[in-house]
ZALUM-411902 format. One record per residue: y, x, z of N, C-alpha, C in turn. Coordinates in steps of 0.2 Angstrom, whole numbers, padded with zeros to 4 digits, always signed. Atoms other than C-alpha are relative to their C-alpha. Last residue first. Layout:
<domis>
YXZYXZYXZ
...
</domis>
This chain:
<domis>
+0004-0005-0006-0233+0153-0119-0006-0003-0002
+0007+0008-0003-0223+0146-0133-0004+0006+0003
+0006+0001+0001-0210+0159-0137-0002-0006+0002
+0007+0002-0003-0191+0159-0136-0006-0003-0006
+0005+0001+0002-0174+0166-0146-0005-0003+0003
-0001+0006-0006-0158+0170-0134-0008-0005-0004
-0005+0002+0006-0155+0185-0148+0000-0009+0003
-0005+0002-0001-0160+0194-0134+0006-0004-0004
-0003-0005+0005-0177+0191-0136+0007-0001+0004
-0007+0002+0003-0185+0181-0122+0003+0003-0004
+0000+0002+0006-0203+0187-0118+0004-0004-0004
+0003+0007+0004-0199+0189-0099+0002+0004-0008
+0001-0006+0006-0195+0207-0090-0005-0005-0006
-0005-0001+0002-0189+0196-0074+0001+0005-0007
-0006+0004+0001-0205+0194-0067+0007+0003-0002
-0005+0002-0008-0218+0207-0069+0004-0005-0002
-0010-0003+0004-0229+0206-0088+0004-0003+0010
+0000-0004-0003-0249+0207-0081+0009+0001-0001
+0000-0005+0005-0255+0198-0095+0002+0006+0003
+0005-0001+0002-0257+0182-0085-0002+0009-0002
+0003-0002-0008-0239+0182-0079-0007+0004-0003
-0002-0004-0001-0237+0182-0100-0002+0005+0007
+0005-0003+0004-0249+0167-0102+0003+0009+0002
+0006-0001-0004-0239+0158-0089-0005+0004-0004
+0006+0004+0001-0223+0162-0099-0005+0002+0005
+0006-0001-0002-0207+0169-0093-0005-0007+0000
-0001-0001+0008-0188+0165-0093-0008+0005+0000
+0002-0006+0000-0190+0165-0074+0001+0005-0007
-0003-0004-0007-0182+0148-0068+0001+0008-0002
-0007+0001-0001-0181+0139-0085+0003+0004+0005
-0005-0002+0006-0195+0146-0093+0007+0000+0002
-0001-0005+0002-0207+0145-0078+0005+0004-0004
-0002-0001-0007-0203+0127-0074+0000+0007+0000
-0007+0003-0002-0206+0121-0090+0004+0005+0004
-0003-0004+0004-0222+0132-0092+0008+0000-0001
+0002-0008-0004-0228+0124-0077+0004+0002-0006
-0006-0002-0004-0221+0107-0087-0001+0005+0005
-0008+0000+0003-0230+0110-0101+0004-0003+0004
-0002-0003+0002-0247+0113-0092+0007+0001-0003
+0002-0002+0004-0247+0097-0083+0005+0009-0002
+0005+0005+0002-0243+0085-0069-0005+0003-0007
-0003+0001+0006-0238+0101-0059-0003-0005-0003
-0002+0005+0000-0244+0101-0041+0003-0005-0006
-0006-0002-0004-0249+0117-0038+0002-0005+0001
+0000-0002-0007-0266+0113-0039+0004+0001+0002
+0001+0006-0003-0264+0105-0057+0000-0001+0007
-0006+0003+0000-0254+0121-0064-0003-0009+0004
-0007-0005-0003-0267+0134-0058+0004-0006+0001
+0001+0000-0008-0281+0124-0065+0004-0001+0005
+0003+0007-0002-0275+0120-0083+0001-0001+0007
-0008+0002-0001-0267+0138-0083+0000-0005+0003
-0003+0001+0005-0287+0143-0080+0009-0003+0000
-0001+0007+0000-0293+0152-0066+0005-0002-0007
-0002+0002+0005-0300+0171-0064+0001-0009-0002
+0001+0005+0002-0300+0177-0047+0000-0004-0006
+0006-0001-0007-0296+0194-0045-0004-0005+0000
+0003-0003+0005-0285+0193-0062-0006+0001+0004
+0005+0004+0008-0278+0174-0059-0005+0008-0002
+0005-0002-0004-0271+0183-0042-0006-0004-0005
+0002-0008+0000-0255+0185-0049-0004+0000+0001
+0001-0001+0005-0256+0165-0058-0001+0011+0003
+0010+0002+0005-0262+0159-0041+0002+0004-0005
+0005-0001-0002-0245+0164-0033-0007+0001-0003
-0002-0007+0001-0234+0159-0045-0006+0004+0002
+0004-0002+0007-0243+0143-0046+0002+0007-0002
+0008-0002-0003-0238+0141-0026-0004+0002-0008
+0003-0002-0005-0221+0144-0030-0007+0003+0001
-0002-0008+0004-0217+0135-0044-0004+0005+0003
+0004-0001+0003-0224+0118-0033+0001+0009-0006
+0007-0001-0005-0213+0123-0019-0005+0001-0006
-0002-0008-0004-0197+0126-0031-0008+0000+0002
+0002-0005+0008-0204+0110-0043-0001+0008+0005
+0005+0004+0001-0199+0099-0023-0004+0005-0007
+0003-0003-0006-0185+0108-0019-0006-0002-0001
+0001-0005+0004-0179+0102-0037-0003+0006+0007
+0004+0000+0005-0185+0085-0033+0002+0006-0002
+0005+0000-0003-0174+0086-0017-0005-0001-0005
+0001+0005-0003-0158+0092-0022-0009-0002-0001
+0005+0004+0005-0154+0110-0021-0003-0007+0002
+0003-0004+0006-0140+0116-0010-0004-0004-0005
+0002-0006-0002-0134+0111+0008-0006+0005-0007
-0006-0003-0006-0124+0095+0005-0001+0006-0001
-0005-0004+0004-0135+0093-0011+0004+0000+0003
+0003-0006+0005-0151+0090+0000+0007+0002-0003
+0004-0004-0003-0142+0077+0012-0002+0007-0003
-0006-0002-0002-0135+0066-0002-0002+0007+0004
-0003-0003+0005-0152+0064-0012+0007+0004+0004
+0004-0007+0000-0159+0060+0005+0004+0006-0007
-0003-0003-0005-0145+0046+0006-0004+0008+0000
-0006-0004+0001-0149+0041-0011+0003+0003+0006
+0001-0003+0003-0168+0040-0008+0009+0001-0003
+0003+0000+0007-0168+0031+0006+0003+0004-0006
-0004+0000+0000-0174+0034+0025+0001-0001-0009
-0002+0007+0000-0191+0031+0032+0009+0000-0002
-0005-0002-0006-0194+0050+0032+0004-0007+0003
+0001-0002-0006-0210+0045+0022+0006+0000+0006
+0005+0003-0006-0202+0034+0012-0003+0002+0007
-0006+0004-0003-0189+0049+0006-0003-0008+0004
-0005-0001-0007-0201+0058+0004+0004-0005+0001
+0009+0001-0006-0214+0046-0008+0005+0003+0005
+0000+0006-0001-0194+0042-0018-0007+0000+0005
-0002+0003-0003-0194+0061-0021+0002-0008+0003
-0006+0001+0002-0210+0063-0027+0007+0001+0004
-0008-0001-0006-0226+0068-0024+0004-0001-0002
-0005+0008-0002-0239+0060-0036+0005+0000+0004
-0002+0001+0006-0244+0079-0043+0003-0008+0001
+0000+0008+0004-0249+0081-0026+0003-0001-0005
+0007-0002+0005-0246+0101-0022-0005-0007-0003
-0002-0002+0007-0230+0097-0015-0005+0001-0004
+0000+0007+0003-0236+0088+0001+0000+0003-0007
+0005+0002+0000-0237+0101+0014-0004-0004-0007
+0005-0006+0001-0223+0111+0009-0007-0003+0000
+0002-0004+0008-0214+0097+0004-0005+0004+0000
+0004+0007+0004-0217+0086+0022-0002+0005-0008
+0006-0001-0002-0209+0103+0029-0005-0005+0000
+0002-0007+0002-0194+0104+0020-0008+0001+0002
+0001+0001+0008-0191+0086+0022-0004+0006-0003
+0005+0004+0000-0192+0089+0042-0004-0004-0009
+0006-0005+0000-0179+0103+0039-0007-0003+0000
+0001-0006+0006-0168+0094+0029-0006+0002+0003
+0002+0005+0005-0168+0077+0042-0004+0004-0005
+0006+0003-0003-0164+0089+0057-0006-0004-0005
+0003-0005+0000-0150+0095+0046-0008+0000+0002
+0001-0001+0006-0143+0080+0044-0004+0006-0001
+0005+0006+0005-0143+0074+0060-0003+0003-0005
+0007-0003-0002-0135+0092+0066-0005-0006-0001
+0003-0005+0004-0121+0086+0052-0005+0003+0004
+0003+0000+0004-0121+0068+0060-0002+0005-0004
+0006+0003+0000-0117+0073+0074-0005-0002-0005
+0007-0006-0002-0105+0085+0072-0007-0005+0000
+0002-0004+0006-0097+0070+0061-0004+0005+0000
+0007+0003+0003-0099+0058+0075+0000+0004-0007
+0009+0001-0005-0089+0069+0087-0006-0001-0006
-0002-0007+0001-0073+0073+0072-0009+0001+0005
+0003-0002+0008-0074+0054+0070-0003+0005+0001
+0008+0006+0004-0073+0049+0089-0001+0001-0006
+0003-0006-0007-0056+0063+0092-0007-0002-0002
+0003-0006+0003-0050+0055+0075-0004+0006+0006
+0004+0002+0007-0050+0037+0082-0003+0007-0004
+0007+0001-0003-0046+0042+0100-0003+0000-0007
+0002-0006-0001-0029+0050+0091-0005-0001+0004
-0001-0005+0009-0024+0033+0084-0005+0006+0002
+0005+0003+0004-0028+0025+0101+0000+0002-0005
+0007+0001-0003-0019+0036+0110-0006-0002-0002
+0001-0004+0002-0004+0034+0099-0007+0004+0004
+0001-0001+0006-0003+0018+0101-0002+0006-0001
+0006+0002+0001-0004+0017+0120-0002+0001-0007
+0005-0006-0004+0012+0031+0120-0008-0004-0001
-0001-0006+0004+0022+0019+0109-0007+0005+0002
+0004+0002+0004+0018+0004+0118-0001+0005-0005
+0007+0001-0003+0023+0011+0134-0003-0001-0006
+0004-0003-0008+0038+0020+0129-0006-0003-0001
+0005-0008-0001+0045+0011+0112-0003+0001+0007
+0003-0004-0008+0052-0009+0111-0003+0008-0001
+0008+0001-0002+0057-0013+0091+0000+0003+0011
+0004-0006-0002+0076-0016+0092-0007+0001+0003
-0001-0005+0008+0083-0031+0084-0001+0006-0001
-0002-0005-0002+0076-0043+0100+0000+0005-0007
-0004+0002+0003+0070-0060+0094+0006+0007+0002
-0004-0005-0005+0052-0054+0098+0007-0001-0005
-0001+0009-0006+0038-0067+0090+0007+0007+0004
-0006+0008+0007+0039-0054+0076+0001-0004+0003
-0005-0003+0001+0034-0038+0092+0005-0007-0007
-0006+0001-0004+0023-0050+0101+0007+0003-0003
+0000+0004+0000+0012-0051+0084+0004-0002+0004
-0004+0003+0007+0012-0035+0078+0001-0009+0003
-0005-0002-0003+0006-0030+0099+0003-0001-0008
-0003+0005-0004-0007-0042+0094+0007+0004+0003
-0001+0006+0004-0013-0034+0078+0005-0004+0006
-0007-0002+0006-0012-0015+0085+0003-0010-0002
-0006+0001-0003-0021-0019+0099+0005+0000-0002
-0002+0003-0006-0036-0027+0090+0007-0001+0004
-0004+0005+0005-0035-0016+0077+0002-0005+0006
-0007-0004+0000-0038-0001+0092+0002-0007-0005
-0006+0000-0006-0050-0012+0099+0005+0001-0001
-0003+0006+0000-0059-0015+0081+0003+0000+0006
-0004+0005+0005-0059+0003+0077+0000-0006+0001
-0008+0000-0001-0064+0012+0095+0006-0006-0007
+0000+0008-0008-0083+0009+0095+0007-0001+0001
-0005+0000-0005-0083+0019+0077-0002-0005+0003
+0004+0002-0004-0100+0015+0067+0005+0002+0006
+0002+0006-0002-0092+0011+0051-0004+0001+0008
+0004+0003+0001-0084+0028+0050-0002-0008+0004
+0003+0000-0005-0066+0033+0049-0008-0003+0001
+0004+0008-0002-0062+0037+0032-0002+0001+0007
+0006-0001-0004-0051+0053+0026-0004-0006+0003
+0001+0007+0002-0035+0057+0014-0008+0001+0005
-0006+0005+0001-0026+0072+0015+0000-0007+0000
-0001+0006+0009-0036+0082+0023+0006-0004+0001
-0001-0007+0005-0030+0095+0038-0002-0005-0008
+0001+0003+0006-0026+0082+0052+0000+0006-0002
-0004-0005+0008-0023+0093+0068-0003-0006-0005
+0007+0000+0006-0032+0082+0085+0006+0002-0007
+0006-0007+0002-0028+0087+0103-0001-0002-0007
+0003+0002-0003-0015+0074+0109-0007+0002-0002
-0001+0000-0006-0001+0084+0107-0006-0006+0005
+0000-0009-0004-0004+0087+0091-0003+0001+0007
+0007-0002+0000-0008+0069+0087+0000+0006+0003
+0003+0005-0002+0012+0066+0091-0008+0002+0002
+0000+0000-0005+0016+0080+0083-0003-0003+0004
+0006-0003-0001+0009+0075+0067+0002+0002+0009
+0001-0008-0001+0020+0061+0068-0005+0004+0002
+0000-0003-0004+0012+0043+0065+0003+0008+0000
-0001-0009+0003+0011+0032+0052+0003+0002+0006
-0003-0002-0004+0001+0015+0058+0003+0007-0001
-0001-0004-0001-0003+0002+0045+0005+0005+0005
-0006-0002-0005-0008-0015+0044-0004+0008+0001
+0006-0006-0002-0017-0020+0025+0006+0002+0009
-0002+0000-0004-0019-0035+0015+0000+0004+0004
+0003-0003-0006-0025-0035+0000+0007-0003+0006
-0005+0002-0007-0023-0045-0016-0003+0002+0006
+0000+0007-0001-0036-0035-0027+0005-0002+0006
+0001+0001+0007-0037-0018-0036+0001-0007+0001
+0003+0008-0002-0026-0012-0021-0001-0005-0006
+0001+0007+0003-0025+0006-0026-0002-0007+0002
+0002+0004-0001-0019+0025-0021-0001-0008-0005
+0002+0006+0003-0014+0039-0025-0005-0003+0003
+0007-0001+0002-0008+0050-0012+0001-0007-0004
+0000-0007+0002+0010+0054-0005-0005+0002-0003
+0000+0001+0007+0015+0035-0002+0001+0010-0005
+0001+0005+0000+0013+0035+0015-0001-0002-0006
-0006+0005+0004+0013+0049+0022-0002-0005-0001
-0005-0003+0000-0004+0059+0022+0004-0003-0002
-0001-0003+0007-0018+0047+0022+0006+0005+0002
-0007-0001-0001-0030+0037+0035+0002+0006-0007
+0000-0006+0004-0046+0026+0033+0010+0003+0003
-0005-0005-0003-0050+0011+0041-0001+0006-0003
-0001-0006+0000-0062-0004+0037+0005+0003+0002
+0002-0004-0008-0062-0021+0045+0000+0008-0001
+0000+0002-0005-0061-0029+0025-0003+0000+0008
+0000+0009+0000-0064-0016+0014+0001-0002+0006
-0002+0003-0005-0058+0004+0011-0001-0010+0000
+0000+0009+0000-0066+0011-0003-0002+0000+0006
+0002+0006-0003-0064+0031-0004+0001-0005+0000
-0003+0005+0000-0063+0044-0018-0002-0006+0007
+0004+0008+0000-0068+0059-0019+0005-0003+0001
+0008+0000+0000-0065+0078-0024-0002-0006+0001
+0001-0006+0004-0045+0080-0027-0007+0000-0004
-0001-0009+0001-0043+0064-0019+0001+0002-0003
+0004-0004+0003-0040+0044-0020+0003+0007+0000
-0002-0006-0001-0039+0031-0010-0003+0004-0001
+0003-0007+0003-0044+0013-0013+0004+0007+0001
-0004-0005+0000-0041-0003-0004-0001+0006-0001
+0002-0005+0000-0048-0019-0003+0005+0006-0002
-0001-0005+0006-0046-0035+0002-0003+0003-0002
+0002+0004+0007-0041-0043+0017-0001+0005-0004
+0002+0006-0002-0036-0033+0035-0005-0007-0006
+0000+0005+0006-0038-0017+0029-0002-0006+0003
+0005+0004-0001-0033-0005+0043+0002-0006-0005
-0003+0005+0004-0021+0012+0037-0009-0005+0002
+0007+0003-0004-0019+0027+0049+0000-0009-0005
-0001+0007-0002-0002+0035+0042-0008-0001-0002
+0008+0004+0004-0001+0053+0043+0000-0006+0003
+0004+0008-0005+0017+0058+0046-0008+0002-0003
-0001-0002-0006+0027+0077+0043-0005-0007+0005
+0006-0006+0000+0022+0074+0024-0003+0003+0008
+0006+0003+0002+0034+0059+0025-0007+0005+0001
+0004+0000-0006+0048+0069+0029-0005-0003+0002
+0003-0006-0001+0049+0073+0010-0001+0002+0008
-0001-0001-0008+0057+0056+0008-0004+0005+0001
-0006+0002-0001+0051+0055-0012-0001+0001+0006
-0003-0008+0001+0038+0064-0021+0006-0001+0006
-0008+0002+0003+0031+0046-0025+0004+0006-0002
-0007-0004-0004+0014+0051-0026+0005-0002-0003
+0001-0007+0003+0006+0036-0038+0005+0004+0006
-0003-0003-0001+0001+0018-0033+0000+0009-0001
+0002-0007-0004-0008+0006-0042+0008+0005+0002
-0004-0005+0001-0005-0012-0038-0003+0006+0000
+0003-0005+0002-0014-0028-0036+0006+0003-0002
+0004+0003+0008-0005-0042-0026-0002+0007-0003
-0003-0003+0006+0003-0036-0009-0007-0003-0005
+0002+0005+0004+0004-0041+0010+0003+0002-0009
-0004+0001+0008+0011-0026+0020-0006-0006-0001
+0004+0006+0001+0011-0026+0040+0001-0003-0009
-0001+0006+0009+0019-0010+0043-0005-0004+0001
+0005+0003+0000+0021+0001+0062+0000-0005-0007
-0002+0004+0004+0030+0019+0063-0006-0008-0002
+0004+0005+0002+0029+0029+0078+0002-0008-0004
+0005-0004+0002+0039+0044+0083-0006-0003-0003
+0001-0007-0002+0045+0032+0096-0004+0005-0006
+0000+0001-0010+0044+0013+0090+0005+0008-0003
+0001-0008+0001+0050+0010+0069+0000-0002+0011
-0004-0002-0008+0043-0008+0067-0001+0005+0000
+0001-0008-0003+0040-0015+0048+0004+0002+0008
-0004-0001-0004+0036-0031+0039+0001+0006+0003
+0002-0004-0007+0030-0034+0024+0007-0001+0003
-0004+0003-0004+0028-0046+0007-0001+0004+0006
+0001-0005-0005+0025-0040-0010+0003-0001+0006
-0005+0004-0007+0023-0049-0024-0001+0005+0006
-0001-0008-0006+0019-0043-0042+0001-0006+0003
+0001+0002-0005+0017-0057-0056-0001+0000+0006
-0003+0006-0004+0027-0052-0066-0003-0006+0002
-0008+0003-0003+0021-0038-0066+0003-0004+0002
-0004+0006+0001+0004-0039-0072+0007-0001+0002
+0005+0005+0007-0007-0025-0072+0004-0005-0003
+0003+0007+0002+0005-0018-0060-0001-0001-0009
+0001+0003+0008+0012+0000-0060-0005-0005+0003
+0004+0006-0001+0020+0008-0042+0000-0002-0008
+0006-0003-0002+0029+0027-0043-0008-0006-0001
+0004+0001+0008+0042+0019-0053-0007+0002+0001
-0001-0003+0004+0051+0011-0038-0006+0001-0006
+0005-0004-0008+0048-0002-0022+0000+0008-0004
-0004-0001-0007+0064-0010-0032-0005+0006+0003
-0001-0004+0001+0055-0010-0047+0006+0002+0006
+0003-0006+0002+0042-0020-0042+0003+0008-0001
+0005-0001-0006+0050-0033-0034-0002+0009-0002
-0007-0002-0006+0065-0034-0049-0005+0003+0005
-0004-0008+0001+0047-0035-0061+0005+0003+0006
+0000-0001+0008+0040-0051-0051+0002+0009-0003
+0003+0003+0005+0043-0052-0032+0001+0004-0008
-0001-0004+0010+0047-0042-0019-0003-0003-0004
+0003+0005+0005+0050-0050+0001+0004+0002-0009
-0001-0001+0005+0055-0039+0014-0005-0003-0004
+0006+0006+0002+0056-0038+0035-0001+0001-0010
-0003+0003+0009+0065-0024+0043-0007-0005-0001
+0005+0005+0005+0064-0018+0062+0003-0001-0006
+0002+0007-0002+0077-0007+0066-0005-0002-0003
+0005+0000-0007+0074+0013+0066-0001-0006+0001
-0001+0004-0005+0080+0013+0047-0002+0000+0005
-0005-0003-0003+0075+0028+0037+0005-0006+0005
-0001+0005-0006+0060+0018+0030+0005+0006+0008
-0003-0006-0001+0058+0021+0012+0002-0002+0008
-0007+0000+0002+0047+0003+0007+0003+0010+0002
-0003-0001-0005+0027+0009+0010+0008+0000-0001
-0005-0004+0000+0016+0007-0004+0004-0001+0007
-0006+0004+0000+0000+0000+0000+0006+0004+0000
</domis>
């Protein structure tokens, strides 16, 4: 939601319609339709702490560049209706009704309200959080769905918006409700920054107990990603996620194992004599042409070659980047 310029400390109220609407708010905002825009907020400046209640028909917003003290805030942004988008360098998040997410400033990232939203938002000096231990360093961030602080802190945000518009007083109140808000802001990223370690020694937990189903598993030609990800009772795009947090994703940790154990067999093919056939159905392979697969792509190197006594990395590749059939 775009954020009027808000160099006033009294409350403000403000109603934008059509083109004039939009072009009042500046050039930074584009509607699909214009004239149909509407845009309806309120705003209370406390202490150091600035409170919005926007109401807005679809709009994308673009850094504005504008109020350059803006950068000195991060506004804490709860979706009451709707939706709400914001976007990175690297992701993107979608914010829906009861979510939370926070941003730099206010209008200093792009952002999207694809559908009439509705959204109360709290910008805050970094001070402020400073001094109540917690540094922002993205730009843009999501609070998770399993915070115990996001609907109390909405909660208290909504009803302290509510004694302040029922408040015929043309100076918002500061001190005590100042200082509780900010409290409650900076509980939110304290409770994030927890459930984040937690979930990265989760995740880890998860890898390592993957790693150890593979090893045992991998030589099944019916192993899959989607069999672990059963086994671990969790599902296959979360696993996927996990894995290529920390590198390879999990069908390719999965070939690695089976690689592995055919590597093996095929050095010990001269002590033992065993066919490729063999070799590659024990590892796990479903077949000869994809051992071969797996060797070409990892080793540049045929199974015939190993056989032949050729070390790794002294593959039958020409340099002319040419290949054989093994």
């Amino acid at each position: 939601m775009s954020e009027p310029a808000f160099r006033d400390p009294k409350p403000a109220r403000w109603t934008l319609d059509g083109r004039d609407g939009l072009r009042a708010l500046g050039p930074h905002l584009v509607a699909e339709n214009p004239d149909d825009f509407h845009s309806r907020g309120r705003r209370w400046s406390l202490s150091g702490v600035v409170i919005s209640d926007i109401a807005q028909t679809p709009v994308q917003i673009s850094p504005s560049g504008r109020d350059p003290e803006q950068r000195d805030y991060v506004s804490i942004v709860f979706v009451r209706h709707g939706i709400f988008d914001l976007f990175g360098s690297d992701r993107t998040y979608r914010f829906e009704a009861g979510q939370a997410g926070y941003m730099v400033g206010w209008d200093e990232v792009e952002a999207v309200n694809p559908v009439k939203s509705r959204v109360a938002m709290v910008s805050l000096h970094r001070d402020l959080l400073a001094a109540n231990g917690v540094t922002v360093t993205q730009k843009i961030g999501a609070f998770g769905d399993n915070s115990r602080l996001r609907r109390p802190t909405l909660g208290f945000l909504l009803a302290l918006m509510e004694d302040l518009g029922a408040s015929d007083d043309q100076t918002a109140p500061s001190g005590p409700a100042s200082t509780m808000l900010t409290q409650l802001m900076a509980g939110l990223f304290l409770e994030d920054t927890v459930h984040r370690t937690e979930s990265e020694r989760s995740a880890d937990g998860l890898r390592a107990r993957a790693e150890a189903i593979i090893a045992r598993s991998a030589n099944d030609p019916d192993f899959s990603p989607q069999v672990l990800a059963e086994r671990l009772n969790v599902s296959l795009r979360h696993l996927q996620r996990i894995f290529r947090s920390q590198g390879l994703g999990p069908a390719e940790s999965i070939r690695a194992k089976r690689l592995e154990t055919a590597l093996a067999a095929l050095r010990l093919a001269s002590q033992a004599p065993r066919s490729v056939a063999e070799i590659a159905q024990q590892a796990g392979f479903s077949s000869v042409k994809e051992l071969r697969y797996a060797l070409r792509s990892s080793y540049g190197i045929t199974p015939r070659e190993l056989l032949a006594g050729r070390p790794l990395g002294e593959g039958s590749e020409s340099a002319s980047g040419l290949s054989l059939t093994g």
